[in-house]
C-alpha positions in Angstrom: 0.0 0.0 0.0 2.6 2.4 1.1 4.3 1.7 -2.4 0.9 2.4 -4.4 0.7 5.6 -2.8 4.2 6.4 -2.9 4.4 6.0 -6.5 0.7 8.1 -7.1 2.8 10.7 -5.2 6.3 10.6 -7.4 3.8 10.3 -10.3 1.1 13.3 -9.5 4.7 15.6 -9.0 6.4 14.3 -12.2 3.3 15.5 -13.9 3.4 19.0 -12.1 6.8 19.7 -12.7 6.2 18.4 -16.7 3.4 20.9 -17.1 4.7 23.7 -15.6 8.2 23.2 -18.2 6.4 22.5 -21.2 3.9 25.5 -20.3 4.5 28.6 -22.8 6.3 31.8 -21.1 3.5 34.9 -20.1 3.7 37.0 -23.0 5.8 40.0 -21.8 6.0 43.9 -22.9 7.3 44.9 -24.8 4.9 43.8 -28.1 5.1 44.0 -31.5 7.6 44.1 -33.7 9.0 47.4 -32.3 8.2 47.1 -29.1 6.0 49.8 -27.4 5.0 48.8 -24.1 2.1 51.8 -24.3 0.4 52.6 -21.2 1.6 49.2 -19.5 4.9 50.4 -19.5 7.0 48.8 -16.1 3.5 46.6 -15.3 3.3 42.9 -15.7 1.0 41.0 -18.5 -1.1 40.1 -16.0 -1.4 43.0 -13.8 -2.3 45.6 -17.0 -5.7 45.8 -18.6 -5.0 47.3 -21.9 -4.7 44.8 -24.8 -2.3 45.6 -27.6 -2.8 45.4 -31.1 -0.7 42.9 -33.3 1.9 45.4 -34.3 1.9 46.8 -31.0 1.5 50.6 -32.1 -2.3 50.5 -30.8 -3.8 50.0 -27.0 -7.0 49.5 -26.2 -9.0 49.5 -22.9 -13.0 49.8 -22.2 -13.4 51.6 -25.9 -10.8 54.0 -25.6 -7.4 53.7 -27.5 -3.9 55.4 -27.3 -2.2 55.5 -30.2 1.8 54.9 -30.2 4.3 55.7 -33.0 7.4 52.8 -33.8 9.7 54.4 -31.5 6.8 54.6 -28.7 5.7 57.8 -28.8 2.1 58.5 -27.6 0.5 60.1 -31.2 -3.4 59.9 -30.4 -6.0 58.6 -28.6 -9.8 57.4 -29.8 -12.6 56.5 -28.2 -13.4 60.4 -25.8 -15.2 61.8 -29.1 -16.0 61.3 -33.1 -13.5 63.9 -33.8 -10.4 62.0 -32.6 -10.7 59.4 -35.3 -10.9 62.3 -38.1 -7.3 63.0 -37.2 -6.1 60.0 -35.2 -6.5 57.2 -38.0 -4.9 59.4 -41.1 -2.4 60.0 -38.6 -2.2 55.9 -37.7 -2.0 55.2 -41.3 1.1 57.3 -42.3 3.0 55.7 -38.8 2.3 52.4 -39.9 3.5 53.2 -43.5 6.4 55.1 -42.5 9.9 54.0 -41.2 10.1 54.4 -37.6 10.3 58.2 -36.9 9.5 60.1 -33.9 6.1 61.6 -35.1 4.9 61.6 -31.6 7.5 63.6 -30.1 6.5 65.9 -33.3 3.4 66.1 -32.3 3.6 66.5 -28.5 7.2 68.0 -28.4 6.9 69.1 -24.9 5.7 64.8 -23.3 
């Protein structure tokens, strides 16, 4: 008996220990392919509530986003009003298109 239940023991904690090393990493910020950690910069995965878009440049939380040039930069932010997408997503386009260039710091040269 004391063999049964030794061996459920060692088995039961092989298992753990195989899970927890075949278990993929917590995705970590930065994202994207040119990493902006947006408005979850120094905060854990886990512990921020914004979700980034694939490329990173985009950050969205309860319908509002902020907006984040390659070298991240805040550019914009959607989501307060109808007017910010007239100028944010023009804006978002030519960022994505471009090389990475500063165009945040352009347009918010004093942040």
């Amino acid at each position: 008996m004391k063999s049964t239940m030794k061996r459920a023991v060692l088995g039961a904690a092989a298992a753990s220990l195989l899970t927890l090393a075949l278990a993929p990493a917590a995705a970590a910020y930065p994202v994207g392919p040119w990493g902006v950690e947006g408005p979850c910069k120094g905060v854990q995965p886990n512990a921020c509530p914004w979700s980034p878009s694939d490329d990173g440049l985009t950050w969205s939380y309860k319908g509002r986003s902020s907006h984040y040039d390659k070298q991240g930069n805040f550019v914009c932010g959607t989501g307060d009003t109808p007017l910010d997408n007239l100028y944010c997503d023009p804006i978002m386009i030519a960022v994505r298109a471009l090389p990475p260039l500063p165009i945040g710091k352009w347009l918010h040269p004093g942040s």
